[in-house]
C-alpha positions in Angstrom: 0.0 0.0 0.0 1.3 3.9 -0.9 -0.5 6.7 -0.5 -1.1 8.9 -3.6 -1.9 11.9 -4.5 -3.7 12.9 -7.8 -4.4 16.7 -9.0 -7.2 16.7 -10.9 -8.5 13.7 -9.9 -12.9 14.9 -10.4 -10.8 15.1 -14.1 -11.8 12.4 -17.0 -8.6 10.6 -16.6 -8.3 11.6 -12.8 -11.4 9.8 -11.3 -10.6 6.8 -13.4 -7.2 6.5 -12.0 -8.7 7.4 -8.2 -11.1 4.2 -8.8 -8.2 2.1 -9.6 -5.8 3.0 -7.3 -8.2 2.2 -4.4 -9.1 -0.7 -5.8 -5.5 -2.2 -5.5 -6.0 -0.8 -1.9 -3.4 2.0 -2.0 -4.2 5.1 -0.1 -5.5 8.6 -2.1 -4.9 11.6 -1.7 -7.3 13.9 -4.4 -6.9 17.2 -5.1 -9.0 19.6 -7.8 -10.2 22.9 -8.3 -13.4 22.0 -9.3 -13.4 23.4 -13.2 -15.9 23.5 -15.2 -15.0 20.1 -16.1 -15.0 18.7 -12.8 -17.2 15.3 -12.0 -18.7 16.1 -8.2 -20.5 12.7 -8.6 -17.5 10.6 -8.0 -17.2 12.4 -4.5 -20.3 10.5 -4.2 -18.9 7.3 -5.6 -16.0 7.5 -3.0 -17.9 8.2 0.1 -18.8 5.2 1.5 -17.5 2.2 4.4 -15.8 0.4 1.7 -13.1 3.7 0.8 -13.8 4.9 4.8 -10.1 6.2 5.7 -8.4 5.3 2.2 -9.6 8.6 0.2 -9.1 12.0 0.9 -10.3 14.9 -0.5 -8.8 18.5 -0.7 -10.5 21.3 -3.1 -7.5 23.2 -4.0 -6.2 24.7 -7.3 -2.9 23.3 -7.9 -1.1 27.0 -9.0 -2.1 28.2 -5.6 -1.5 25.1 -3.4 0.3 26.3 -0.4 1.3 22.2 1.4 1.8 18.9 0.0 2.0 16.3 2.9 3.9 13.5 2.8 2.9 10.8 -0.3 4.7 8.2 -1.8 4.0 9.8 -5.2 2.3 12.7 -6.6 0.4 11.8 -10.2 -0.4 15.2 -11.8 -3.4 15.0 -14.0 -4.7 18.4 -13.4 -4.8 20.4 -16.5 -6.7 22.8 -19.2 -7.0 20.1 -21.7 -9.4 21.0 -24.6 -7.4 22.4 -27.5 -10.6 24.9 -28.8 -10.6 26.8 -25.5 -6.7 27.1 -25.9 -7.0 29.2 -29.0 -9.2 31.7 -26.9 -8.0 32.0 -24.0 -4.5 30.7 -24.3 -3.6 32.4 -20.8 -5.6 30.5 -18.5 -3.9 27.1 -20.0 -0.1 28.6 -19.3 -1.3 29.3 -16.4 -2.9 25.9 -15.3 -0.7 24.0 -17.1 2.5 25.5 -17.1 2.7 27.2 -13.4 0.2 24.9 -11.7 3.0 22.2 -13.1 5.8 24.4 -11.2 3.6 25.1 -8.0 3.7 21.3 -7.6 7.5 21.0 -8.4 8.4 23.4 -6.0 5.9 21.8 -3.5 8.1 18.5 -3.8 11.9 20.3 -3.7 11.0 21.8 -0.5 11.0 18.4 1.2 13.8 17.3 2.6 15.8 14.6 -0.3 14.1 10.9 1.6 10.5 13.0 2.0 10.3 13.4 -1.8 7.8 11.9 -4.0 8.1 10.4 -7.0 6.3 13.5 -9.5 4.5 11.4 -12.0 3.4 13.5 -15.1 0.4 12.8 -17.3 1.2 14.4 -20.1 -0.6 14.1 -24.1 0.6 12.6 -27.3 0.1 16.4 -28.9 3.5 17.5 -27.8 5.2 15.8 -31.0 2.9 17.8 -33.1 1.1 16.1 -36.4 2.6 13.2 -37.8 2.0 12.4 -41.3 2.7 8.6 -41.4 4.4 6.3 -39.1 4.9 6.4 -35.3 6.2 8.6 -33.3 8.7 7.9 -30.0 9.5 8.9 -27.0 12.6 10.6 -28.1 10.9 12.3 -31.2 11.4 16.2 -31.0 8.9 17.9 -29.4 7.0 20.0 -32.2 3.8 21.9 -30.5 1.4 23.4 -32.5 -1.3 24.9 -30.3 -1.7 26.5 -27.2 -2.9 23.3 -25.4 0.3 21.4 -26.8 2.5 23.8 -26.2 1.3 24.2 -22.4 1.9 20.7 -21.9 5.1 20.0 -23.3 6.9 23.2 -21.6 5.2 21.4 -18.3 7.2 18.4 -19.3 10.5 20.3 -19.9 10.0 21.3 -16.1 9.6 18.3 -15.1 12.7 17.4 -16.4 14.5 20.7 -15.6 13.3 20.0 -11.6 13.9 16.9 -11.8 17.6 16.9 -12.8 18.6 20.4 -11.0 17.0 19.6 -7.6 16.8 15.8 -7.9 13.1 15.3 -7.7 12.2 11.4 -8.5 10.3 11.6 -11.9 8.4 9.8 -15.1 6.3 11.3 -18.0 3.8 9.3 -19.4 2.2 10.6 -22.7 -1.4 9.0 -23.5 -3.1 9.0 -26.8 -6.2 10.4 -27.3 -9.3 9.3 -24.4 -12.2 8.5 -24.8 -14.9 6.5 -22.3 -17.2 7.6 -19.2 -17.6 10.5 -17.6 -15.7 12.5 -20.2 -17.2 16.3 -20.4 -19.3 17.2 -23.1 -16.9 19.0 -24.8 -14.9 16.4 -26.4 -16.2 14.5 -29.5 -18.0 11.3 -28.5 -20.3 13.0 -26.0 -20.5 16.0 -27.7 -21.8 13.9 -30.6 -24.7 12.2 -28.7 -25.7 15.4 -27.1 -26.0 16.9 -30.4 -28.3 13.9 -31.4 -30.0 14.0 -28.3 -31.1 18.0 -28.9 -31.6 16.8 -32.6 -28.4 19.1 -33.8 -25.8 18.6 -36.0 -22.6 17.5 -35.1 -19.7 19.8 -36.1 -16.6 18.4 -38.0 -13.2 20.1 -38.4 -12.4 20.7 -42.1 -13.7 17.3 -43.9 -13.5 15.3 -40.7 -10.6 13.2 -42.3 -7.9 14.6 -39.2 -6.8 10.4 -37.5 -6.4 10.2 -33.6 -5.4 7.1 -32.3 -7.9 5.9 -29.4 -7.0 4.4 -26.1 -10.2 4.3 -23.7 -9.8 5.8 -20.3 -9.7 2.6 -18.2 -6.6 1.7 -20.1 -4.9 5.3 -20.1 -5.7 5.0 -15.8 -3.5 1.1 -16.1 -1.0 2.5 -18.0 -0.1 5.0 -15.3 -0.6 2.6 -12.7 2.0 0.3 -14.5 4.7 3.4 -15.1 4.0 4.0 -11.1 4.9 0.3 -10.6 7.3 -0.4 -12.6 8.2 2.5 -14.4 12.2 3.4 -14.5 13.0 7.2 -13.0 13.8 10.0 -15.6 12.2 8.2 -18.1 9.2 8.7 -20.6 6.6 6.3 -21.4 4.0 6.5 -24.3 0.3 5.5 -24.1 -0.5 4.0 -27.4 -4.4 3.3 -28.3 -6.3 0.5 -29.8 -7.5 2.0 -32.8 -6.6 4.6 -35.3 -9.3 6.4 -36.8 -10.3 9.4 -38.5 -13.0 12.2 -36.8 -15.5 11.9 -38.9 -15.6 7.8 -39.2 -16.0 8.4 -35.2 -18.8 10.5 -35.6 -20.2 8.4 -38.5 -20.2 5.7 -35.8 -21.9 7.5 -33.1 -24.6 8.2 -35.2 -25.2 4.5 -36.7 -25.5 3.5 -32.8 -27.5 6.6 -31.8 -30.2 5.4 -34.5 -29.2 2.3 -36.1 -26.9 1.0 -39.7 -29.9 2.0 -42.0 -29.4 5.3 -41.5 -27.1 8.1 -43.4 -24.6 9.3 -41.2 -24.0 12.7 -43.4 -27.3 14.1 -43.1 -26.2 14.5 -39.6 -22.7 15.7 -40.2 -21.8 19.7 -40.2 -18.8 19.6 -42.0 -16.1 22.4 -42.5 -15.8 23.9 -39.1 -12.8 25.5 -38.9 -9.9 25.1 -36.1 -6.6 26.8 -36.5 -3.7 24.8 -36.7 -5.8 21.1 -36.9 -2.9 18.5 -36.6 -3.7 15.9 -39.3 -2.3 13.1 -37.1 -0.8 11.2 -34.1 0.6 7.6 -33.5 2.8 6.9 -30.9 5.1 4.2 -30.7 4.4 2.4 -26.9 6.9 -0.2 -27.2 8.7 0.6 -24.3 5.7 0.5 -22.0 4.4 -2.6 -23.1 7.9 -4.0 -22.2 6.2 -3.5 -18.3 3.9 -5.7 -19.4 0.8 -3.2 -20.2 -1.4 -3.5 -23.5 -4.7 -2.1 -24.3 -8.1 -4.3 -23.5 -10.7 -1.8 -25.1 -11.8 -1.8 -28.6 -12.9 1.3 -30.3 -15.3 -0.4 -32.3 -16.6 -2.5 -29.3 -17.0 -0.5 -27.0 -18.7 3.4 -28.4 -22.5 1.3 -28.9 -22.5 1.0 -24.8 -20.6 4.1 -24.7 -23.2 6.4 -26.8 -26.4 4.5 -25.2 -24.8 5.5 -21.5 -24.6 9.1 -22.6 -28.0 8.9 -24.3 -29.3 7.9 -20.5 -27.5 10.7 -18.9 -28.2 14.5 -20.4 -25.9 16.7 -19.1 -26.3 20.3 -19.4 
């Protein structure tokens, strides 16, 4: 048993990663600012005999956060993460991302060298920037091309920097793109069902033909777990996904299990939606985490009919 602490843990990727570092019985240690983005309903999910003692909870935002007590590890999940909002207001994601990241560093150097945690950073897959064919690994160059991207790969460069200057423990990993439950609204498979729902279109970037490659969330949460594990200090892990496919086939999809094959996906498609600097692309290489002994279990394909029917059941406003 440790006892962890995760910022951002109401987050997509954060509550998933609270649920299973409980279940394996280790301590936790959650702390958010309660965004806009923020899931209160887990709070609800956590209180309870079975998590009495193991989970607590501190509503903080991490580029004010004055103590950290004493954890085995700190996983840093809090962030600004949608890449629309970056490109208008770019300010509030340096902030979050990039001084909220160095609050937390600090935090850690001020321990004495045995109190210090290891810093676990969950970082994204967008900091190589668009790759036109291939993969791309961990020692790629780092090639930013929004706001959002760029936030999160000068937090990793601080990592680093801390990490070798004042000898703070630790370990990047960089996840594809999520998808599952309790995701906000904002991000295309539950944006796509409440469109349905409201009898909208969906919007598409450009022609929709822009590939992601998609891990679902419960995956993402095990590949931290394993880097925590058995990761190596100083070292960066990709998160690859278990399918590559392109925007609009998603939506397509969404569509076909919103209302069944029969029907004609485009005539509820809004095409040509424009987002500055679209990356085309991304495919990370993960070879060095599935040396660990990780690999995804979800299916794209398998698993978005349960996925759109759950966010059918639950409108969220």
């Amino acid at each position: 048993m440790k006892v962890i602490a995760v910022s951002g843990g109401l987050g997509f990727i954060g509550q998933t990663l609270v649920d299973q570092l409980l279940a394996v019985g280790h301590r936790v240690l959650v702390i958010d600012a309660e965004t806009y983005a923020a899931d209160l309903s887990a709070l609800e999910r956590w209180d309870g005999p079975l998590h009495n003692g193991y989970l607590r909870y501190q509503r903080a935002d991490v580029t004010t956060l004055s103590t950290l007590p004493d954890v085995d590890a700190i996983i840093h999940c809090a962030a600004e993460t949608h890449v629309d909002n970056s490109l208008t207001d770019p300010q509030r994601f340096l902030t979050t991302n990039v001084l909220g990241t160095q609050r937390l560093l600090e935090l850690v150097r001020a321990k004495r060298a045995y109190q210090m945690p290891l810093f676990l950073h969950v970082s994204t897959d967008e900091v190589y920037g668009s790759v036109a064919e291939g993969e791309t690994g961990e020692d790629a160059p780092l090639r930013p091309t929004s706001p959002y991207a760029a936030s999160k790969a000068a937090a990793d460069l601080l990592v680093a920097g801390y990490g070798h200057t004042f000898g703070i423990p630790w370990r990047i990993v960089r996840p594809s793109n999520c998808y599952g439950p309790h995701q906000y609204p904002e991000k295309l498979i539950p944006k796509a069902v409440r469109h349905l729902c409201l009898e909208r279109k969906i919007p598409i970037h450009e022609d929709g033909s822009a590939k992601r490659y998609w891990l679902a969330v419960g995956d993402c949460a095990r590949a931290i777990l394993t880097v925590l594990a058995c990761g190596t200090n100083s070292e960066i892990y990709n998160v690859g996904g278990n399918t590559e496919a392109g925007i609009a086939d998603i939506a397509a999809a969404v569509i076909h299990a919103f209302y069944g094959e029969g029907i004609d996906a485009e005539v509820h498609l809004e095409r040509q939606y424009q987002r500055l600097g679209l990356d085309q692309r991304y495919h990370v290489n993960d070879a060095k985490l599935r040396t660990l002994g990780w690999s995804p279990r979800g299916n794209l394909w398998r698993d978005l009919p349960a996925l759109v029917e759950a966010e059918r059941q639950r409108f969220r406003w």
